[in-house]
C-alpha positions as CSV (number, residue, x, y, z in Angstrom):
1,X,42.5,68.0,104.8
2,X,39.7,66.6,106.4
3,X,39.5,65.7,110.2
4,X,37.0,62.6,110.8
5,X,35.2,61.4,113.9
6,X,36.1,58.0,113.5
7,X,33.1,57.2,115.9
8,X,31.3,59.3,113.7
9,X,32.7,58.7,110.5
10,X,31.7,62.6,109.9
11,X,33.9,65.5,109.3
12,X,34.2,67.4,112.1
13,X,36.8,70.3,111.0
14,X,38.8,70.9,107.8
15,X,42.2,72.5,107.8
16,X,44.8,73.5,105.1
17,X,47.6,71.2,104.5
18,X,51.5,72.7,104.1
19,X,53.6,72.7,101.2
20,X,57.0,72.6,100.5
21,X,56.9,77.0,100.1
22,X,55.1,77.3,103.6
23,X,57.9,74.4,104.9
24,X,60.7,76.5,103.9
25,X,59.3,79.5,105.7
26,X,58.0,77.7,108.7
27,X,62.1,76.7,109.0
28,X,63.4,80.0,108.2
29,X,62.0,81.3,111.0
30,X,62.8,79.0,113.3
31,X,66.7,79.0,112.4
32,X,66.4,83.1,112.7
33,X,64.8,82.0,116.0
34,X,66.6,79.4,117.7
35,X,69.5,81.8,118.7
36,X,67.5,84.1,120.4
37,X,65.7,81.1,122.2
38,X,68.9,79.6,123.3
39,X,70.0,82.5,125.0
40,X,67.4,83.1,126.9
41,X,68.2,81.7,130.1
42,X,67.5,78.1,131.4
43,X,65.7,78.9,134.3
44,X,63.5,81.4,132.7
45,X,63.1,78.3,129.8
46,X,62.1,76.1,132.9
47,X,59.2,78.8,133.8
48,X,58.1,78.7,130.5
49,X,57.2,75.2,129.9
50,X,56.3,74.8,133.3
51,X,53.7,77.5,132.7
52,X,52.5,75.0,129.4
53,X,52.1,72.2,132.1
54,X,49.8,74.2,133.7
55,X,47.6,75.6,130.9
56,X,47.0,71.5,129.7
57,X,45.4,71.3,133.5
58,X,43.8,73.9,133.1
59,X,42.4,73.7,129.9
60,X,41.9,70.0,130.3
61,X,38.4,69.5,129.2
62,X,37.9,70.9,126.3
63,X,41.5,69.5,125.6
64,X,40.3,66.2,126.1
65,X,37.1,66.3,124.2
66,X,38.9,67.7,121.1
67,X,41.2,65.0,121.1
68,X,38.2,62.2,122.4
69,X,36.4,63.7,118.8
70,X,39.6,63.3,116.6
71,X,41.3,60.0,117.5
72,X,38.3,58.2,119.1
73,X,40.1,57.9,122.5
74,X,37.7,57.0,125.5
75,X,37.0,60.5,127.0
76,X,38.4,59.8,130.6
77,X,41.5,58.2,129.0
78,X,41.9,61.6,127.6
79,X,41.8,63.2,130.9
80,X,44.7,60.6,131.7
81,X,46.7,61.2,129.2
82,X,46.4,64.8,129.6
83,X,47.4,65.1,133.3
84,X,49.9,62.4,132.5
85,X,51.8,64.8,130.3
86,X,51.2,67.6,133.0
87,X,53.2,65.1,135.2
88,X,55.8,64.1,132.6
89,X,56.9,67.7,132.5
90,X,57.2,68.6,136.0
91,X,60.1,65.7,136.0
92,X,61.5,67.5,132.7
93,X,61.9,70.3,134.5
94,X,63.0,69.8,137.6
95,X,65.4,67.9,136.4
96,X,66.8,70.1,133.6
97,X,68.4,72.2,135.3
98,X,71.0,69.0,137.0
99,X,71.7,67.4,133.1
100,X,71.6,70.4,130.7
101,X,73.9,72.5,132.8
102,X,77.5,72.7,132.0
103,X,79.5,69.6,134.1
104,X,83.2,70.5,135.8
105,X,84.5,67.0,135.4
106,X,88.0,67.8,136.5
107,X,90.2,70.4,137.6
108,X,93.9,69.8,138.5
109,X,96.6,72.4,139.0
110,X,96.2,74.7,135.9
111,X,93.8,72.4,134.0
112,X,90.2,72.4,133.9
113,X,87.8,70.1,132.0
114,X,84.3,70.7,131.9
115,X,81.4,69.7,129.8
116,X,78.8,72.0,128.0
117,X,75.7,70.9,126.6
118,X,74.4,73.2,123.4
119,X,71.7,72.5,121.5
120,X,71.1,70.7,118.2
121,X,69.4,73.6,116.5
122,X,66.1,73.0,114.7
123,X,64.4,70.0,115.9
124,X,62.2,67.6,112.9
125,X,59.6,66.0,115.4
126,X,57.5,63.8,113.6
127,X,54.9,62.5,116.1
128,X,52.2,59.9,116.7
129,X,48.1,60.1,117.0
130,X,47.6,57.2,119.8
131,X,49.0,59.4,122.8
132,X,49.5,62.7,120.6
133,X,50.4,64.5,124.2
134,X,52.9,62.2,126.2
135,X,54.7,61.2,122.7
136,X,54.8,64.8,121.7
137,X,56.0,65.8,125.4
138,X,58.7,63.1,125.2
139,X,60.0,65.3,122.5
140,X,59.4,69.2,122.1
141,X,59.2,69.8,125.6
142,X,63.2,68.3,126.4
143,X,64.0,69.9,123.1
144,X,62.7,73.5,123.6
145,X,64.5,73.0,127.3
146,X,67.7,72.6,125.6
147,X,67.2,75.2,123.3
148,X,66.7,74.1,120.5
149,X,63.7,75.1,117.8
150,X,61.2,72.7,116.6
151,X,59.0,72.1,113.7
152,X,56.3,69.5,115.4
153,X,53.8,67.7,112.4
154,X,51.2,66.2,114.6
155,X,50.0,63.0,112.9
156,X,47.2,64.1,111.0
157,X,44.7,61.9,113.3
158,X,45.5,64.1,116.3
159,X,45.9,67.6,114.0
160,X,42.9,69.5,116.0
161,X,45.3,68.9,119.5
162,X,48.9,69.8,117.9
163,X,47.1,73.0,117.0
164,X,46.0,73.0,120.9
165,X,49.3,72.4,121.6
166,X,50.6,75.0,119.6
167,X,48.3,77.6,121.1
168,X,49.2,76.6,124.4
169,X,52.8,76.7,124.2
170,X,52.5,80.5,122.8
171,X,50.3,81.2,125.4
172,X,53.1,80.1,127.9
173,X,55.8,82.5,126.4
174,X,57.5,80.2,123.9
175,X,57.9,82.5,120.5
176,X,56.5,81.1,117.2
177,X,59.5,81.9,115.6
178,X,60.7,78.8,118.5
179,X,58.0,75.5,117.8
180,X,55.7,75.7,114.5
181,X,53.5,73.0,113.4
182,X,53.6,71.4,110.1
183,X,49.4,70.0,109.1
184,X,49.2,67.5,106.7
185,X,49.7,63.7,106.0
186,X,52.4,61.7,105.3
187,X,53.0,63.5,102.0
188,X,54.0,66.2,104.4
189,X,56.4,64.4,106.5
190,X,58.1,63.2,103.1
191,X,58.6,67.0,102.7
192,X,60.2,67.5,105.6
193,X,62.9,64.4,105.2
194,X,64.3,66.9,102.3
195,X,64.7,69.9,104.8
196,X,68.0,70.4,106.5
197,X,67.0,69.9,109.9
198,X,69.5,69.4,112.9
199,X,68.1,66.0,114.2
200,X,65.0,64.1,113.2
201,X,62.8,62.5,116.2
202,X,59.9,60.1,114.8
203,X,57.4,58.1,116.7
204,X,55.8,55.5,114.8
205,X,55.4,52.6,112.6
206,X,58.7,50.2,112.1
207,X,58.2,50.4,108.4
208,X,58.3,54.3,108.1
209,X,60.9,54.6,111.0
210,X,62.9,52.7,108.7
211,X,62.0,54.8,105.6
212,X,62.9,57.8,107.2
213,X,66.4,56.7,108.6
214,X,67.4,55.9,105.1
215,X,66.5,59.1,104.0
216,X,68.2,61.0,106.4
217,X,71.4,59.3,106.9
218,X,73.5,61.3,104.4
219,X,72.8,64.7,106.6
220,X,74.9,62.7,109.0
221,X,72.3,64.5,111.8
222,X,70.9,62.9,114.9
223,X,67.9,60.9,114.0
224,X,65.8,58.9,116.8
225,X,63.6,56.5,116.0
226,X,60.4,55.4,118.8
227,X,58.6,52.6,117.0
228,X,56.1,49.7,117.6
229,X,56.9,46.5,119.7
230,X,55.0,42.9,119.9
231,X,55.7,43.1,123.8
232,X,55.3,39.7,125.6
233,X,54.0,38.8,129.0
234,X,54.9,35.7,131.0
235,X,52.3,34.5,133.9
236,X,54.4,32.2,136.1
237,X,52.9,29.6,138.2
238,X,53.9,31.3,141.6
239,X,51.9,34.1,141.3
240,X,49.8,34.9,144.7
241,X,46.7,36.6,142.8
242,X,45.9,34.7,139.9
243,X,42.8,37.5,139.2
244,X,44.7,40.6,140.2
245,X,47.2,40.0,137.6
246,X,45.2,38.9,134.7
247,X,43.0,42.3,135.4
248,X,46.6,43.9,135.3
249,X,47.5,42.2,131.9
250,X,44.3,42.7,130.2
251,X,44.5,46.6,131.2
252,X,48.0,46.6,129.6
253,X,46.6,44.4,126.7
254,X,43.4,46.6,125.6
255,X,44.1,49.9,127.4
256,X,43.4,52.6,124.6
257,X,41.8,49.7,122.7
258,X,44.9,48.3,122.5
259,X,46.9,51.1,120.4
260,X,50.0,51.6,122.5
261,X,53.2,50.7,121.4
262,X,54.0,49.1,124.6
263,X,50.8,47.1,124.9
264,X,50.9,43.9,125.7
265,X,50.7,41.9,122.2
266,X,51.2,38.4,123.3
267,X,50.9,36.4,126.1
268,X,52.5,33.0,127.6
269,X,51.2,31.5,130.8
270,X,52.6,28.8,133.2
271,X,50.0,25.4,132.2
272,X,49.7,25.0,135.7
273,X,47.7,28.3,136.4
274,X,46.7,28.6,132.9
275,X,42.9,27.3,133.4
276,X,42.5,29.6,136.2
277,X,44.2,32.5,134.4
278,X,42.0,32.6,131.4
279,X,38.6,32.3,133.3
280,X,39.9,35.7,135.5
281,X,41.2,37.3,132.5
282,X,37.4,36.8,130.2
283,X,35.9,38.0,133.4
284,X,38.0,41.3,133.5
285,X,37.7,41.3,129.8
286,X,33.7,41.1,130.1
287,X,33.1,43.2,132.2
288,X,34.2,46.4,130.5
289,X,32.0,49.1,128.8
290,X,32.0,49.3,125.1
291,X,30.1,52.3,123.9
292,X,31.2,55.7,122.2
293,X,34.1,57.6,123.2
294,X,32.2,60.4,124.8
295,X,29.9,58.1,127.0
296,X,30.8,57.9,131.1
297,X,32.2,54.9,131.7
298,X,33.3,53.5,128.1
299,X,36.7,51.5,128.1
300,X,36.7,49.9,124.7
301,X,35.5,52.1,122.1
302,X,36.4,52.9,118.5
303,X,40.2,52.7,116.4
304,X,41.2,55.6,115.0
305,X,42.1,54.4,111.6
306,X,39.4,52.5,109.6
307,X,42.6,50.6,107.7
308,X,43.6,48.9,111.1
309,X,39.9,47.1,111.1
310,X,41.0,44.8,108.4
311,X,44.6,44.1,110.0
312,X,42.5,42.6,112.9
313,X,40.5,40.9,110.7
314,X,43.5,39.3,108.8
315,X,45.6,38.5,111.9
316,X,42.0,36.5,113.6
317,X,41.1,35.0,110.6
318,X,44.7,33.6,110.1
319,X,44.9,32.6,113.9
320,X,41.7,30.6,113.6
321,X,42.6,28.9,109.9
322,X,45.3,27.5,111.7
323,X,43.6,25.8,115.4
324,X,43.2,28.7,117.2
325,X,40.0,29.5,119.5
326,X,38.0,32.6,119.6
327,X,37.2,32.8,123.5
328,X,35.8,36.9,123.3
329,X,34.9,39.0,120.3
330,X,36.5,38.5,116.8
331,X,35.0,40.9,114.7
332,X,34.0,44.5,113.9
333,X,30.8,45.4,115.9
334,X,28.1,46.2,113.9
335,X,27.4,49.9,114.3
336,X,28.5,53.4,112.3
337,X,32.4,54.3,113.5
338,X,35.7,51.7,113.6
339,X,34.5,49.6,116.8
340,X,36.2,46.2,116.8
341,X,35.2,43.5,119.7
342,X,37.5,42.9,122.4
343,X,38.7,39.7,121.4
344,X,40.8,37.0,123.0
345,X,41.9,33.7,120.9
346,X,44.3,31.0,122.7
347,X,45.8,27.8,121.1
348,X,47.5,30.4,119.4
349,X,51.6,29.5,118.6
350,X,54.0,31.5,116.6
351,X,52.7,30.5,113.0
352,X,50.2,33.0,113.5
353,X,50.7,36.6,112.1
354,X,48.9,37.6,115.6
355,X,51.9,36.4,117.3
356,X,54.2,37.7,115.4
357,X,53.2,41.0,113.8
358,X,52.0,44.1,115.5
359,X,48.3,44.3,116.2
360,X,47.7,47.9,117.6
361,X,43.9,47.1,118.5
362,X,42.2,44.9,120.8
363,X,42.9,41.5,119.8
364,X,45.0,39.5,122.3
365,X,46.8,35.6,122.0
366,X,47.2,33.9,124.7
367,X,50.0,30.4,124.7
368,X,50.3,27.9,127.2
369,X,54.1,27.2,128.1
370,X,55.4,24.3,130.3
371,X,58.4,26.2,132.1
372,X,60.2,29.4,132.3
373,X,63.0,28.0,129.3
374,X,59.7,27.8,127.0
375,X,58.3,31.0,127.6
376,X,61.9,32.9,127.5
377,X,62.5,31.1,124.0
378,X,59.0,32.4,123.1
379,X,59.3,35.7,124.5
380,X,63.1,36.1,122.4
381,X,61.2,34.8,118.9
382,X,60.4,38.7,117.5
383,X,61.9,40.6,115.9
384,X,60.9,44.0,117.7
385,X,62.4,44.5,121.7
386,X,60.6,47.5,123.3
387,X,59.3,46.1,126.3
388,X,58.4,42.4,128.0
389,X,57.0,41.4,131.6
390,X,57.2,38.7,134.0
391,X,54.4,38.3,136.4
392,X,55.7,36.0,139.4
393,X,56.5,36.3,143.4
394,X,59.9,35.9,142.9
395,X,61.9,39.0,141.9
396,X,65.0,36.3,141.4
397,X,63.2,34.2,139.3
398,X,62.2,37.5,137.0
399,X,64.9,38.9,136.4
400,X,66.3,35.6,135.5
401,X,63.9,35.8,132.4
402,X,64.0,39.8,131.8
403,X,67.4,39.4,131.6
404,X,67.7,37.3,128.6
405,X,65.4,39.7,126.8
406,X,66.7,42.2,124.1
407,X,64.5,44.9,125.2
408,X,64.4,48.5,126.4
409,X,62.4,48.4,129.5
410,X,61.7,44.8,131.8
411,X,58.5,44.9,134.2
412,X,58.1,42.6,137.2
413,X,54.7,42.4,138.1
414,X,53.0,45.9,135.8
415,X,53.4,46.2,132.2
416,X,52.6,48.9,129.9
417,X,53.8,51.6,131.8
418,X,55.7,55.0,131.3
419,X,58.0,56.5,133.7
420,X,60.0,60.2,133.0
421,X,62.5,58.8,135.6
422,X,64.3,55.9,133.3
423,X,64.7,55.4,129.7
424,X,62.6,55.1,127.1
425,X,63.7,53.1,124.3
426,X,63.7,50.1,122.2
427,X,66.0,47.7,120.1
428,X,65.9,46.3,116.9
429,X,62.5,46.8,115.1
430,X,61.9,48.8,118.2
431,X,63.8,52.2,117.5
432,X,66.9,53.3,118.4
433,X,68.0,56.2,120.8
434,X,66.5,57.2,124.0
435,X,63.7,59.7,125.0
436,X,63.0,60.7,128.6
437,X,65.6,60.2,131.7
438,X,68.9,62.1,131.9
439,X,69.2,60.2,128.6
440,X,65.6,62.0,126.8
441,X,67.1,65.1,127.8
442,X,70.8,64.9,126.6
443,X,69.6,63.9,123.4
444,X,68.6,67.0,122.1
445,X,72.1,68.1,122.8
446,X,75.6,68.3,121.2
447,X,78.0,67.7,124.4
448,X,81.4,70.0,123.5
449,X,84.4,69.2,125.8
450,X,85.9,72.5,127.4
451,X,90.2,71.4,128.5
452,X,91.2,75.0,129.9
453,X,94.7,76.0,131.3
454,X,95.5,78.8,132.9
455,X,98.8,80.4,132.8
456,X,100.4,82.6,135.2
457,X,98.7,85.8,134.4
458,X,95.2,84.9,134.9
């Protein structure tokens, strides 16, 4: 398999792909493994990935630059993700130790109840190339706490770091027979749906989310599902600082040139700020760097995936075929490597696919709304609830709106934003289950229910 520059479009490293044969192994060793790993004690588990935290820090820059070279990610958006997942961890851990640890839940004369948490087993993780560390955190790193194995397949646009990853994890004291990788594309990851994992953790697309929960469902095994949103943004006419918001919105909008899944995809604003709004949200817009990924001071730079160039092609084209208005950018730049403009279109409405259908790049709508009932019916007409926003001084007035919303996580005044401390998860094309929290963490668990009585002897 080949591993492109897509600033580049040259091949920068080529490395073997698995087969089924080497996919049988890989899990044979990690069943023989996993016992052995969950007996080692939690503390000293603790040590261990804490240890990994460090290496990332420490190896940060060539870290960064590998995965700058393979997925096309600005260079010092790298660094952030990187000492993001550093960060992520150290709440992981210090918080492993208070939900992973056996619960007394009551004790009453000669009865005792208590909880214990064991682990699933061997872990599937299927992960994602746009933020290959804090995705693939949000998943090996509470599952190797609980004890469990894992088999990680880094997408195949972010191989070079899940081999980094890898390497560093050994480094830190976790066995190989405990987390192997599995290289390839999604030929590979169809090879692993046949495999009898204990629980199968994908972060993707909504259309192979879905692919894979059909397939596993007859194992009758855990299988959580972190997929793509079209997350909404309401501006509301009481906001205090009309240009310190849109700068806000427009980082959530094209941060990572736009390839999040909790980017902001659409947005709605009051008509009574909406004049002001746009002219501070071209100017933020405007003022950014477009260059190569490796270049100081780039913010927009290239996709990833030359395929997504001609989704943002479609999705403009079909805006302005039916009224709407290019303000910003609109097409591919013309230069070697997948660079797309940073483009903003408004007299946009909800005929458009761009209002509708998830653009993973840097192509933004924007709607003017008359009230807060508007923009809530607006913000409700999808299909996908991972995240929404409401920009406004009054907290009442917000969660009014947020409220309403079927969606994992509500913002008031920030959007696009991760936090270990709370859950992360979405609803209906979203995904289903729960990573991070005390809830990340319990899901790589089986809870088993201890009811002990003593008798007279004891």
């Amino acid at each position: 398999m080949n591993i492109i520059n897509p600033a580049t479009e040259e091949i920068i490293a080529t490395v073997k792909e698995d087969d089924s044969f080497s996919l049988e192994k890989k899990l044979a060793l990690l069943k023989k493994g996993q016992k052995t790993w969950q007996a080692v004690p939690l503390e000293e588990r603790i040590k261990r990935i804490d240890r990994f935290a460090g290496l990332l820090k420490e190896n940060i820059e060539s870290l960064a630059s590998t995965l700058t070279s393979e997925m096309g990610k600005p260079l010092q958006q790298s660094r952030n993700e990187i000492n993001g997942a550093s960060n992520r961890i150290g709440w992981l851990t210090g918080h492993a130790g208070q939900f992973l640890s056996e619960e007394l839940m009551n004790r009453s004369g000669d009865m005792t109840e208590k909880i214990v948490y064991e682990p699933l087993g061997v872990v599937c993780n299927i992960s994602a190339w746009n933020y290959p560390y804090n995705v693939g955190v949000n998943v090996f790193v509470p599952a190797l706490l609980a004890g469990n194995a894992v088999l990680y397949k880094p997408s195949e646009y972010a191989t070079l770091t899940g081999l980094g990853i890898a390497r560093y994890l050994q480094e830190a004291g976790i066995p190989e027979e405990v987390f192997q990788l599995a290289l390839g594309s999604g030929e590979v990851g169809k090879l692993l749906l046949d495999l009898p994992f204990d629980g199968y953790f994908f972060t993707g697309s909504y259309k192979t989310g879905k692919y894979i929960y059909e397939k596993v469902a007859p194992k009758m095994v855990p299988c959580q599902l972190e997929l793509g949103g079209k997350d909404p943004v309401y501006a509301a006419d009481d906001i205090e600082d009309i240009k310190n918001s849109a700068a806000g919105i427009s980082d959530g909008a094209f941060y990572n040139n736009g390839q999040s899944c909790c980017a902001v995809e659409r947005i709605y604003v009051h008509e009574k700020i909406y004049e002001a709004f746009i002219q501070s949200f071209l100017d933020e817009v405007m003022s950014w760097k477009i260059g190569a990924p490796d270049e100081a001071g780039t913010y927009i730079s290239v996709l990833s995936r030359k395929a997504q160039l001609e989704v943002l092609d479609r999705q403009v084209a079909d805006a302005v075929s039916k009224g709407a208005k290019v303000l910003a950018g609109g097409k591919r730049l013309d230069r070697k490597g997948y660079y797309y403009e940073p483009t903003v279109l408004i007299e946009v409405d909800h005929s458009m696919e761009l209002m509708k259908e998830e653009s993973f790049g840097p192509v933004i709508g924007i709607m003017k709304v008359k009230n807060d009932e508007e923009a809530t019916h607006l913000m409700q007409d999808t299909e996908y609830g991972l995240t929404a926003s409401v920009y406004s001084s009054s907290w009442d007035r917000a969660q009014k709106i947020l409220s309403r919303l079927d969606t994992g996580t509500g913002y008031w005044n920030c959007c696009d934003r991760v936090s270990a401390a709370v859950p992360w998860s979405g609803r209906k094309h979203s995904g289903i289950g729960s990573t991070l929290s005390h809830a990340g963490l319990r899901a790589f668990t089986k809870p088993k229910a201890y009811q002990l009585r003593a008798t007279g002897s004891e």
